[in-house]
C-alpha positions as CSV (number, residue, x, y, z in Angstrom):
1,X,52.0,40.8,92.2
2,X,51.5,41.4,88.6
3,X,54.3,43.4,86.7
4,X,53.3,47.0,86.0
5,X,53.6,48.3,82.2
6,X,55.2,51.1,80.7
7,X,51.4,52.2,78.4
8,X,53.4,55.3,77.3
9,X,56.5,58.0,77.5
10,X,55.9,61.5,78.0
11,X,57.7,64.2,76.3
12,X,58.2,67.7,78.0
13,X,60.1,70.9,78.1
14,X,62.3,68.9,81.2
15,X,65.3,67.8,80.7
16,X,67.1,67.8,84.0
17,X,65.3,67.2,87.5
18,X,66.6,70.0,88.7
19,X,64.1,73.3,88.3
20,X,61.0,70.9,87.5
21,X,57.6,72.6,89.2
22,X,57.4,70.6,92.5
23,X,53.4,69.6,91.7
24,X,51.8,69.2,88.7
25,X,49.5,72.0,87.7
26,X,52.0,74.9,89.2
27,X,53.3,75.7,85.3
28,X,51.2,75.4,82.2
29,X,54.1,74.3,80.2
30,X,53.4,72.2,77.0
31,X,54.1,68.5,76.4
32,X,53.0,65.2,74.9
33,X,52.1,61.7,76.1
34,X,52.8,59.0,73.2
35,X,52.0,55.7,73.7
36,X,54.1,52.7,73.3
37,X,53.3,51.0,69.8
38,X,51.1,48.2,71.7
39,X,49.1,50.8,73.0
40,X,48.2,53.0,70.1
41,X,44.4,51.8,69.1
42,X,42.6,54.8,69.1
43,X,39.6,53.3,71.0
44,X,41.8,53.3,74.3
45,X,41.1,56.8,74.3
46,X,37.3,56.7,72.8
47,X,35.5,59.5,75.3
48,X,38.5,60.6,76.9
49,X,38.4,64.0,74.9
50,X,35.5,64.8,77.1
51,X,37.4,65.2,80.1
52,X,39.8,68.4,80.9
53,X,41.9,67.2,83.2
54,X,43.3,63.4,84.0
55,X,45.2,61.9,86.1
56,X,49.2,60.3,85.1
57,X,50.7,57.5,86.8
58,X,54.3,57.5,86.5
59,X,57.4,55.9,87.3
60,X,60.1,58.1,89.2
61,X,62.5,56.5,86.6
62,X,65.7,58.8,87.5
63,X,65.4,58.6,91.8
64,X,67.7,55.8,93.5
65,X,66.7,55.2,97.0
66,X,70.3,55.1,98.9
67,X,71.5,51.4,98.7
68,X,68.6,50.3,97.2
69,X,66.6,50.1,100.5
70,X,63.4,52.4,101.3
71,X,63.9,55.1,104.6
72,X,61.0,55.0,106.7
73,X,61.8,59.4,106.8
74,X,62.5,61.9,104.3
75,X,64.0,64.8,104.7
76,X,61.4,67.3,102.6
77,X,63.5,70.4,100.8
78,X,60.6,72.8,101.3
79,X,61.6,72.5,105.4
80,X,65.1,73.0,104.5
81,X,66.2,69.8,104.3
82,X,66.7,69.0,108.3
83,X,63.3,68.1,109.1
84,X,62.3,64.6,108.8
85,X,58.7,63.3,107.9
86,X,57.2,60.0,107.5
87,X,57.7,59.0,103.5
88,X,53.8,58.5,103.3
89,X,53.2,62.3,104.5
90,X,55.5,63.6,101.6
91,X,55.5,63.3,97.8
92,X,59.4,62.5,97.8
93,X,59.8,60.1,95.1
94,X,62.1,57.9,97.4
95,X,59.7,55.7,98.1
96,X,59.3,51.6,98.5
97,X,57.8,51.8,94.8
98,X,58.9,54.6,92.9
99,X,55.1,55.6,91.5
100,X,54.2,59.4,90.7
101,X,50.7,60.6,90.6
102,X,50.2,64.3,88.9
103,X,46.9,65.7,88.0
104,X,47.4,68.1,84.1
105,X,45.4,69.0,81.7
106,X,43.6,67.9,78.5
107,X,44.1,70.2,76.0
108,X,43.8,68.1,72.9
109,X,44.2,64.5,71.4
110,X,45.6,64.2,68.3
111,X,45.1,60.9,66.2
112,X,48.4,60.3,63.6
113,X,50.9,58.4,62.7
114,X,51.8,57.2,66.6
115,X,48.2,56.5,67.1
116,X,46.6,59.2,69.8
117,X,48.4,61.9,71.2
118,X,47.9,63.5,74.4
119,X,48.9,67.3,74.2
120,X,48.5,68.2,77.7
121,X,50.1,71.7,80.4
122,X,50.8,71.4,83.4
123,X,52.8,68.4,83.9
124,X,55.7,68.1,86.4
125,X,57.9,64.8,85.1
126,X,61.4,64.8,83.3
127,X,61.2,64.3,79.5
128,X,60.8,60.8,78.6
129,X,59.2,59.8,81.8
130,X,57.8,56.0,81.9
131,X,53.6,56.5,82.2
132,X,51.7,53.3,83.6
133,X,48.3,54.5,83.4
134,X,46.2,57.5,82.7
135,X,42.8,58.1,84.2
136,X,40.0,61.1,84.3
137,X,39.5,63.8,86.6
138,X,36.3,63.9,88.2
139,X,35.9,66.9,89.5
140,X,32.8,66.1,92.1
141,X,35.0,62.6,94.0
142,X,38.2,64.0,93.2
143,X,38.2,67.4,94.4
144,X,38.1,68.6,97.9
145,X,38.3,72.3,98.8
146,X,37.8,72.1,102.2
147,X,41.5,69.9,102.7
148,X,43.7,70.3,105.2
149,X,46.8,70.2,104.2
150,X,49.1,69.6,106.9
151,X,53.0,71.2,106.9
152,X,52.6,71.9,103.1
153,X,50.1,74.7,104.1
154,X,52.9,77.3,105.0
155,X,53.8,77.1,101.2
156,X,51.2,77.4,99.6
157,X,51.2,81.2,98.9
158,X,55.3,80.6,98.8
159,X,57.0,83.0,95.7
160,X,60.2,85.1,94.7
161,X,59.7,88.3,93.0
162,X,61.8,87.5,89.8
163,X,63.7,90.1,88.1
164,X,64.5,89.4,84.5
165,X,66.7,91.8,82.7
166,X,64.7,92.6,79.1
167,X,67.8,92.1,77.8
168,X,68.1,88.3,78.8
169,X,64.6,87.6,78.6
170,X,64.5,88.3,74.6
171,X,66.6,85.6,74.2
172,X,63.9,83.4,74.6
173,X,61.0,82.8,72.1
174,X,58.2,84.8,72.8
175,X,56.0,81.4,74.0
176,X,58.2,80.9,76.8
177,X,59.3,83.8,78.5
178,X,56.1,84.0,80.3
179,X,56.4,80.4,81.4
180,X,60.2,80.2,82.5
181,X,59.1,83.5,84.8
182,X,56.7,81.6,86.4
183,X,58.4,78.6,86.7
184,X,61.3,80.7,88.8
185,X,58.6,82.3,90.6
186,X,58.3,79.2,92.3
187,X,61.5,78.8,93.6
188,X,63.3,75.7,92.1
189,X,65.9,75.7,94.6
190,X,66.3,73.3,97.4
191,X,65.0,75.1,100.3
192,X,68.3,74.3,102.4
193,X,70.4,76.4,100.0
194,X,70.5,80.0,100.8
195,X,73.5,81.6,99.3
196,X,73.0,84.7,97.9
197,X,76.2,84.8,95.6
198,X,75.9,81.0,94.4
199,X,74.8,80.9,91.1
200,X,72.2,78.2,90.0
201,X,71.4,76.9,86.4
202,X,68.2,75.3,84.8
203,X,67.7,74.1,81.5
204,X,64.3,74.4,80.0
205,X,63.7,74.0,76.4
206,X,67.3,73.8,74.9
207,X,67.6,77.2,76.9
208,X,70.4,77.3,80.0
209,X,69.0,80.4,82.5
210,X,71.5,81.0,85.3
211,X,70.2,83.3,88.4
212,X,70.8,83.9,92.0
213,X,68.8,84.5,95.1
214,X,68.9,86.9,97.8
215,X,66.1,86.9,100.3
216,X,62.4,86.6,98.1
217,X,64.4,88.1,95.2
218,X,65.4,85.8,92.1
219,X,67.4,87.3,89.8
220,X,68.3,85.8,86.2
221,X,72.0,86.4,85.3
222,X,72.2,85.1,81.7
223,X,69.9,82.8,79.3
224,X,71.9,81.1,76.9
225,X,71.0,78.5,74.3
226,X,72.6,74.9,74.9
227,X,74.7,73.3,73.1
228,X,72.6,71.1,71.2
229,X,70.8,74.5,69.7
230,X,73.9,75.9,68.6
């Protein structure tokens, strides 16, 4: 089998797995694809401007399957981590290759110094992810409305109320605090962990936002700057 390729990295708002959107598309957070200097000829992209939305094909660079061997089962956190399902019926990026798919979109390519670069929202990878290929949406093959979408179905309309103090939420810049609301609207906690007094951290764009949960009700304790800001 022919070696894959690293075409590109991708640069996002991510730096730690934990509180990344669980699909692509739930948080129209900013970032940018660059390409890897072999890969910069602006006619690789020649028509791709056209498009709105494309495809990524990515490497799940930070997940270690235990002992290096693949499981047959998962255990997915959205079914609170006891239930097992076969790996194929899951998006758990434990898998025998560790290959992402996420559908974002196109907002703009900009030709510099790096050759193109994709500015695209939506995208649910860790900053500096590996990307092996990129590919347009087609909206008439590629979407379906009428899936079924098996155990994932009871989440689908899944969200916490958040309640963010204005006091905490200046402390962001203006751009983001709509985004980090609806990024803990989603619940980034492991659905397994249910304690209301534990206190959970995320870091999103240099920022450090600690909250708890009780029930459907998220509420954000402090938002700090990390250390590299200050």
């Amino acid at each position: 089998m022919k070696d894959l390729t690293v075409i590109a990295k991708i640069h996002t708002l991510y730096k730690e797995k934990f509180g990344i959107p669980r699909q692509s598309g739930m948080v129209d957070l900013p970032a940018e694809i660059i390409f890897e200097p072999q890969f910069r000829d602006p006619n690789a992209v020649r028509g791709l401007e056209g498009f709105s939305h494309i495809w990524l094909l990515w490497d799940f660079s930070e997940a270690e399957s235990k002992n290096g061997v693949w499981q047959p089962t998962v255990r997915p956190p959205r079914l609170g981590g006891n239930t097992r399902m076969g790996v194929f019926a899951t998006r758990s990026p434990f898998r025998p290759n560790g290959i992402g798919l996420s559908s974002v979109k196109l907002e703009r390519i900009e030709i510099g110094r790096q050759g193109p670069v994709l500015h695209i929202t939506g995208a649910d990878l860790l900053d500096g992810t590996p990307i092996y290929d990129i590919k347009p949406y087609i909206a008439f093959c590629d979407s379906h409305p009428d899936a079924v979408c098996g155990f994932s179905e009871g989440y689908k309309q899944y969200r916490l109320r958040v309640v963010f103090p204005e006091a905490e939420e200046l402390k962001l810049p203006e751009e983001l605090r709509e985004r980090v609301t609806e990024l803990l609207n989603f619940d980034p906690r492991p659905s397994y962990q249910a304690d209301p007094e534990r206190v959970y951290g995320m870091d999103i764009s240099g920022y450090s936002v600690k909250f708890t949960v009780d029930g459907d009700c998220l509420t954000v304790k402090s938002v700090e700057p990390c250390a590299e800001l200050l």
